[in-house]
C-alpha positions as CSV (number, residue, x, y, z in Angstrom):
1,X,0.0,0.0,0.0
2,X,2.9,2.7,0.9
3,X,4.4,1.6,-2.6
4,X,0.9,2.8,-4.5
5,X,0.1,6.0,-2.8
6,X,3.9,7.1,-2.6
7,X,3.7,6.4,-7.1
8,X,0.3,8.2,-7.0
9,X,2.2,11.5,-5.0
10,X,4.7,10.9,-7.3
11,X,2.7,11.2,-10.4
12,X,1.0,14.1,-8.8
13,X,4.1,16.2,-8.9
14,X,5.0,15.0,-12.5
15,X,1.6,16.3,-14.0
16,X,2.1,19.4,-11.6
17,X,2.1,23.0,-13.7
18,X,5.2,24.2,-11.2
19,X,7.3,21.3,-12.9
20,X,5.7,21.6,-16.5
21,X,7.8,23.8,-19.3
22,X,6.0,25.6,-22.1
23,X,7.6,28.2,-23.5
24,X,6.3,30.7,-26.4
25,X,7.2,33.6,-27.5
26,X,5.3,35.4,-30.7
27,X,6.3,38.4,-32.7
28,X,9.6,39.8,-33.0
29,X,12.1,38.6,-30.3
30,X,15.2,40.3,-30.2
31,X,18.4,38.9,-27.3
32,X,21.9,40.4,-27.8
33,X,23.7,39.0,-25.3
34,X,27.7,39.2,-24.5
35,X,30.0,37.5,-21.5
36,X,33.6,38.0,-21.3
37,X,35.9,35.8,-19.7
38,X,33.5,33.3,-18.1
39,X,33.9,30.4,-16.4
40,X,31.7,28.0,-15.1
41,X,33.3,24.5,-12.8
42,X,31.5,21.6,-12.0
43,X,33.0,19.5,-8.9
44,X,32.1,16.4,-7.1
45,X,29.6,14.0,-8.2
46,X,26.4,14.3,-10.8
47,X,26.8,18.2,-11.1
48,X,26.5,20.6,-14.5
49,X,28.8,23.5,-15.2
50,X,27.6,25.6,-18.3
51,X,27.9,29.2,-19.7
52,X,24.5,30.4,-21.6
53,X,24.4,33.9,-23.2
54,X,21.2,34.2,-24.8
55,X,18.9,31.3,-23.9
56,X,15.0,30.4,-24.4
57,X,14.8,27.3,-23.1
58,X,12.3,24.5,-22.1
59,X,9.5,23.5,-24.7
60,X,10.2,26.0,-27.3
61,X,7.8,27.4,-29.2
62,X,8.9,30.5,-31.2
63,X,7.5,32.7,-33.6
64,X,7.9,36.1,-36.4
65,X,10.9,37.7,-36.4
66,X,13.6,36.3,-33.9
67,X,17.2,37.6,-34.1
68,X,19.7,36.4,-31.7
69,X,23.2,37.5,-31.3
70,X,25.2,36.1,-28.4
71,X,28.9,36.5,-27.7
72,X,31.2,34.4,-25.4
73,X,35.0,35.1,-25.2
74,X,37.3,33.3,-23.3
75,X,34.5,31.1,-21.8
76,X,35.5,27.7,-20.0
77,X,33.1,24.9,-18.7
78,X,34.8,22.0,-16.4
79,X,33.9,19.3,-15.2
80,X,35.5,17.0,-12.4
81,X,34.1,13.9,-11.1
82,X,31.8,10.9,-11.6
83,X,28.8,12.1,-13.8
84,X,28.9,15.5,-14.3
85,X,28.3,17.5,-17.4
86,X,30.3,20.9,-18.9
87,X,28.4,22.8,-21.9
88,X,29.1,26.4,-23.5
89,X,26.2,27.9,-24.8
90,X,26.5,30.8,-26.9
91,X,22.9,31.2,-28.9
92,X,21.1,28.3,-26.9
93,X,16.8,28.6,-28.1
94,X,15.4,25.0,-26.9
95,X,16.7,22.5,-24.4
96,X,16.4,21.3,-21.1
């Protein structure tokens, strides 16, 4: 019985709208985005280092006129240890 209620809670949360993503933008979007010497370090176990300059993320859903200009210099993402994850993003529109 505590194995059924604690996968009904758990479903609960799932269909939950603070964990769902929707994401939609309409018309003319415009991101200019810029990072300089950025870094970003992931240490230890089942951890994400990541540099994003212009980011719409989630489930995407965009529309018109969208210009995105994003800029990374000198940007560096590392990661150390079991399972974790090291991303540079410059122009990023969908994802997680």
């Amino acid at each position: 019985m505590r194995t059924i209620s604690t996968l009904i809670i758990a479903a609960a949360f799932a269909a939950s709208p603070a964990f769902a993503q929707k994401t939609e933008v309409k018309g003319k979007t415009e991101i200019d985005a810029k990072q300089e010497n950025v870094a970003a370090v992931a240490i230890g176990k089942d951890n994400t280092a990541k540099n994003t300059a212009g980011a719409i993320k989630g489930d995407t859903k965009v529309q018109g006129n969208t210009k995105i200009k994003a800029e990374q210099k000198n940007a560096a993402a590392v990661a150390i240890g079991k399972g974790n994850t090291a991303a540079n993003e410059a122009g990023v529109i969908g994802g997680k």
